[in-house]
N, C-alpha and C positions, 0 to 999 in steps of 0.2 A: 775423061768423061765425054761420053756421045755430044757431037754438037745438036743437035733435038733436045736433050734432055740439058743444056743451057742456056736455050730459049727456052723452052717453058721455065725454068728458073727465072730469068731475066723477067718475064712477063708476069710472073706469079708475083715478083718484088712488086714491081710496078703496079700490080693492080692493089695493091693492099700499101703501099707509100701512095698514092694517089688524095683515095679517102681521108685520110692522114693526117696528111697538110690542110686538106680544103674543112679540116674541120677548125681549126686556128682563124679562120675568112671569118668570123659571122660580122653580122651584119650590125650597127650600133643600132638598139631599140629605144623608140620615145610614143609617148599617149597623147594625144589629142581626142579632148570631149566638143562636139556639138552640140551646143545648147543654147537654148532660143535663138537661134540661127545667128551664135556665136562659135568664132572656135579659143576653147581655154586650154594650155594658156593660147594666147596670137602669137606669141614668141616663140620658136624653139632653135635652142643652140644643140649643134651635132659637130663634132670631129672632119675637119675638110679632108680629103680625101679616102675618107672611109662609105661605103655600102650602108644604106638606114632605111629602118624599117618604120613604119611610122603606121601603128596603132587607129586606129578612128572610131571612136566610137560616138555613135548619132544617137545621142536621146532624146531627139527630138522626132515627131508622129508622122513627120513626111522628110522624101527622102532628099540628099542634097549631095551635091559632087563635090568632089575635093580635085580641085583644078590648080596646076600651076603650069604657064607659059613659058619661065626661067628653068623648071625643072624637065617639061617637057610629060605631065600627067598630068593623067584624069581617071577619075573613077567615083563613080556612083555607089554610096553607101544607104541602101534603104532606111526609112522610118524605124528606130528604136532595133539597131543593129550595128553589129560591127564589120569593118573592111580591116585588108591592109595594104598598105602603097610603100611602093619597092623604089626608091631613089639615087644616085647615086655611081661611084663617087663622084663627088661633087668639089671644085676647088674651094679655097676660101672667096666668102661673097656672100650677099644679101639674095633671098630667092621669094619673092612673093607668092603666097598661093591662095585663093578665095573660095568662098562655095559658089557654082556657078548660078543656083536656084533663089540665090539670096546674097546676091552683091554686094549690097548697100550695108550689109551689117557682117558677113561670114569674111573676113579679112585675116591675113595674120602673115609671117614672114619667118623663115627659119635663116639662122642664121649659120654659115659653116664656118669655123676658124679654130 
């Protein structure tokens, strides 16, 4: 066989094992609601060392950020809509995250382990 025609063999595997495997990756999914500039639950537990996807949704009329320091995001979810926030992975450990528009009450903590 032509050495050309076992590189494009070689390349053709490769690109089709590629997709493949990366579909095996996803990401661990969780919900979090805000409401009256709460987040429920405030707790969430996720798999340490795995990629998380994290749901948000704001039912509340005005909009509020979904901020953590430990995790190293932020992102603004408008008034009575939903986001999502890409974290991750993350070790085992305690990760605070707040709404930054409502401090004093938008609290919660995900936990990895």
């Amino acid at each position: 066989m032509p050495r050309s025609v076992l590189v494009c063999l070689s390349l053709l595997i490769a690109a089709v094992a590629v997709p493949v495997a990366a579909v095996g990756v996803r990401a661990q999914e969780i919900a979090v609601v805000i409401k009256d500039h709460r987040f429920e639950p405030a707790e969430l537990r996720v798999p340490a060392n795995k990629r998380v996807s994290i749901y948000v949704d704001n039912q509340d009329p005005t909009p509020e950020e979904f901020e953590s320091l430990s995790m190293k995001v932020e992102k603004i979810i408008p008034g009575k809509s939903k986001g999502l926030v890409r974290v991750g992975p993350l070790p085992p450990g305690r990760y605070d995250f707040f709404g930054d528009f409502n401090q004093a009450t938008a609290k919660g903590v995900l936990i990895a382990e």
